[in-house]
N, C-alpha and C positions, 0 to 999 in steps of 0.2 A: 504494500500500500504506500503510493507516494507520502511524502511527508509532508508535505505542505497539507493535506486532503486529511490527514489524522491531528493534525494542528489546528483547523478548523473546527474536526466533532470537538476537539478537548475546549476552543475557545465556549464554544454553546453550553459545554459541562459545566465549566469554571461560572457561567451566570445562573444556570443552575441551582449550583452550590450555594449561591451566596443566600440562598430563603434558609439555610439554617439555621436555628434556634438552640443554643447549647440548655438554656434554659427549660426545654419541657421535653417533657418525659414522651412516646408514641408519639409524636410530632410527623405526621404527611406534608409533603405539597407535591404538586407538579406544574410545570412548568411548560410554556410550548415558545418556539423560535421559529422564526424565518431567517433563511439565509440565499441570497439575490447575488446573483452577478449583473452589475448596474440594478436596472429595474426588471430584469429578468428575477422570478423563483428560479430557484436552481436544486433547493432543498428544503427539508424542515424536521424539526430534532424536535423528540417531547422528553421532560428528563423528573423523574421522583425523587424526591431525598426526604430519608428515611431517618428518624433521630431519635433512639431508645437512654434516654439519660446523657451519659456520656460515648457513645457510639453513635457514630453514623454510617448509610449507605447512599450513592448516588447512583442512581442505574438510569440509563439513557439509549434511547434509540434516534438513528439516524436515517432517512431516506432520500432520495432524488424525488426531485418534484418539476413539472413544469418541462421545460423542453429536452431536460436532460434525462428524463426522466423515457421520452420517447428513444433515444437512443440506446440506453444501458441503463441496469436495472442495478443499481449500488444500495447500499443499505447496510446499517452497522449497530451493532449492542455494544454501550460500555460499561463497566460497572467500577466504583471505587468505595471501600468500605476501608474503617479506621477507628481511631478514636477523639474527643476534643478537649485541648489543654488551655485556657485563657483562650477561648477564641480563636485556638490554632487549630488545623486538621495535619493530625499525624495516623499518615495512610501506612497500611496492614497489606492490603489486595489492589490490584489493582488490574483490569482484563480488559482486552479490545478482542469484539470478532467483526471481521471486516468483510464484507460478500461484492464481488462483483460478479456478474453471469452465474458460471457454476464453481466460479473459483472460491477458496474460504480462505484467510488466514486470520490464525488467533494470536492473541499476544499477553500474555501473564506477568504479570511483577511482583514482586513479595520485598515486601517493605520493612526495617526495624529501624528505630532509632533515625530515621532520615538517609539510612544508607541502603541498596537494592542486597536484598541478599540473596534473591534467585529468581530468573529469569527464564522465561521458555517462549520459543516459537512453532507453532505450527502453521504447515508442514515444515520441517528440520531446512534451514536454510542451506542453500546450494554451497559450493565450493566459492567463498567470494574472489570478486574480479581483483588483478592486480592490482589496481586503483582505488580497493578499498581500502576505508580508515576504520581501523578494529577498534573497538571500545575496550581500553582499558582499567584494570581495580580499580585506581586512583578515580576514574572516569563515574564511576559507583559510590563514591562518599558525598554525604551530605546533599543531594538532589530533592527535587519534589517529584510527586507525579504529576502526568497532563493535567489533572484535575484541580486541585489543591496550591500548585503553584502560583496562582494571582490571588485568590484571598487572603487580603491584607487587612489587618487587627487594625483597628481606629488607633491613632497616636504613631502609629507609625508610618516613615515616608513611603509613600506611594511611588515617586517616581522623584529622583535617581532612582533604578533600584536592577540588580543581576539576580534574574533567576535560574537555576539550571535546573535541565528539566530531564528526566528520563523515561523515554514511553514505551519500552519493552526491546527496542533495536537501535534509538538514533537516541544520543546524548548533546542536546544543544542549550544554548542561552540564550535568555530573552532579555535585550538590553535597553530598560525601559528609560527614557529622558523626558524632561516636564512641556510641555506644551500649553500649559493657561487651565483654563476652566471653561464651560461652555452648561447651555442644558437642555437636554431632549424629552419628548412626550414617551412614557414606557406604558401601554394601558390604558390610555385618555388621562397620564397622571405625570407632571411634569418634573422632574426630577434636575438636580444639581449633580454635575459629574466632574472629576477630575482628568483631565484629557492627556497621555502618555504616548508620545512616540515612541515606535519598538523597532529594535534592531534585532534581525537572525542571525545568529551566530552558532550554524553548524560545529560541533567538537569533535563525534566518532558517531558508527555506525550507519557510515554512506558511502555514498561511489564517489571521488574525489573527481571533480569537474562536470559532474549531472548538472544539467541545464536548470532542470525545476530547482535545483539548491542553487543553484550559484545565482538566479534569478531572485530568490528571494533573500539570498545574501547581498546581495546588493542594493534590493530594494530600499530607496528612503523614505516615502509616504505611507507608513505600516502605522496604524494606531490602533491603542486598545481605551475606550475610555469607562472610565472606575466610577462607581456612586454608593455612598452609603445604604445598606441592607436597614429597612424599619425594625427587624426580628432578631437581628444578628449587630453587635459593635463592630462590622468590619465594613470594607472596603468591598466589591468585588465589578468584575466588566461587564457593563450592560448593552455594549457596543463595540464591534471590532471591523477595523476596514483593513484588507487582505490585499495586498494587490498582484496582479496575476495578468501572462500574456494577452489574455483574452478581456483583460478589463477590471476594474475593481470587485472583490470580492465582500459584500456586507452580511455580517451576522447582528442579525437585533432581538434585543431580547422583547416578548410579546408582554410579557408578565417578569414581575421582577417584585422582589421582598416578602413573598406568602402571599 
C-alpha cells in the first residue's frame, strides 16, 4: 500500500481520536469524514472510539467513493487500542488491513513503553529492491502510531513540533511548523483551529527514489490544522490538505468532539 494513501486513512483516524473522553467510563462515539481531491469525493472513512475507564479502542473503516470508486474498488479497516495517561494515548495494538481488487495486505504493531516491539506483515514481504532503506532498532525507539501521533494535550506546543511515526513498514517524521490560526464550520459549528505546516520526512522502510515519496518529500503546501476537542483537554486535526500529482488532496472532519 502506497504511503502516502495509508497516511491519509491515519490523518481521518487521528480526528477521530480526538472525541475521547478519558473521563467516562463505556464512552461510544462515531464519527464520519469526507475526503475530496479538489471538489471531487474520492473517499469517506466512519471511525468508533471506544473508552472503558482508562483504555481505549479506535476502529475505522475506509472506502472509495465517487469517481474512484468506479475505477477500483479500495477499502481499509484500522484499529488502534491502548491505554490513557494525562491525556496521552499510549498504544498497545495497533493493525491496518488494506484491500485493493483481490489483493489484501495486513499490517500489525505491538507497542510498549513508546517503543515497536513487534511487527508483522502480511503476505511476508518480497526480497526488497537494492534501493531499499531497511528500518532499523534505533528506527523502533520512542515512535507513535499512525493514530495517536497528533493528539496533543492542551498546554503543550502544537507546532514547532517532530513527530515520528511508525505504521507497520515505513518509519517517517512529520515536521510540523506554525502557520497562524484560522477557523472552519465542523457540523454547522464553527470552531477555532491552530493551523500547522507539515513537512514529510521519509526515515526507513521505502524504495529510495519512489516518485510518490520523493513527491511528497518535497512537497511544501502540506497542512494539518488542530482544534480543541469539547470532551477531551487536547488538541487534535480536524482538517488536513494533502497535496498530490493529481491535485490537492482534502480530509474534513464531518463531526468532531462527541
Amino acid at each position: 500500500m502506497p504511503p502516502p494513501l495509508r497516511h491519509l486513512i491515519a490523518v481521518a483516524a487521528l480526528t477521530a481520536a480526538a472525541t475521547v473522553s478519558v473521563y467516562a467510563a463505556d464512552t461510544r462515539y462515531q464519527s464520519d469524514y469526507r475526503i475530496t481531491l479538489g471538489i471531487l469525493p474520492v473517499a469517506r472513512a466512519s471511525f468508533v472510539t471506544e473508552v472503558d475507564k482508562s483504555a481505549y479502542t479506535i476502529s475505522g473503516k475506509f472506502s472509495a467513493s465517487g469517481i474512484v470508486d468506479v475505477f477500483t474498488d479500495i477499502s481499509a479497516q484500522t484499529t488502534v487500542s491502548g491505554t490513557l495517561h494525562d491525556n496521552k494515548m499510549d498504544a498497545q495494538r495497533y493493525s491496518l488491513v488494506y484491500k485493493t481488487g483481490r489483493s489484501t495486505k495486513t499490517y500489525e504493531v505491538r507497542y510498549a513503553g513508546g517503543n515497536v516491539t513487534e511487527t508483522e506483515m502480511k503476505p511476508t514481504p518480497k526480497t526488497p529492491p537494492k534501493n531499499w532503506v531497511p528500518v532499523m532498532p534505533e528506527d523502533l525507539l520512542a515512535v507513535f502510531d499512525p493514530i495517536g501521533g497528533l493528539i496533543i494535550p492542551q498546554g503543550e506546543t502544537i507546532c514547532p513540533r517532530t513527530v515520528p511515526i511508525f505504521d507497520g513498514e515505513s518509519r517517517m517524521d512529520l515536521v510540523l511548523s506554525p502557520k497562524g490560526t484560522d477557523t472552519m464550520k465542523v457540523g454547522g459549528t464553527k470552531v477555532d483551529a491552530v493551523v500547522c505546516s507539515v513537512r514529510y520526512v521519509p526515515k526507513s522502510g521505502f524504495r529510495k527514489g519512489r516518485d510518490d515519496i520523493e513527491y511528497l518529500r518535497k512537497a511544501t503546501d502540506m497542512e494539518i490544522w488542530f482544534a480543541k476537542s469539547d470532551t477531551l483537554k487536547v488538541y487534535a486535526p480536524v482538517y488536513a490538505r494533502v497535496p498530490s500529482r493529481m491535485g490537492p488532496i482534502y480530509v474534513t472532519a464531518v463531526t468532531f468532539g462527541g
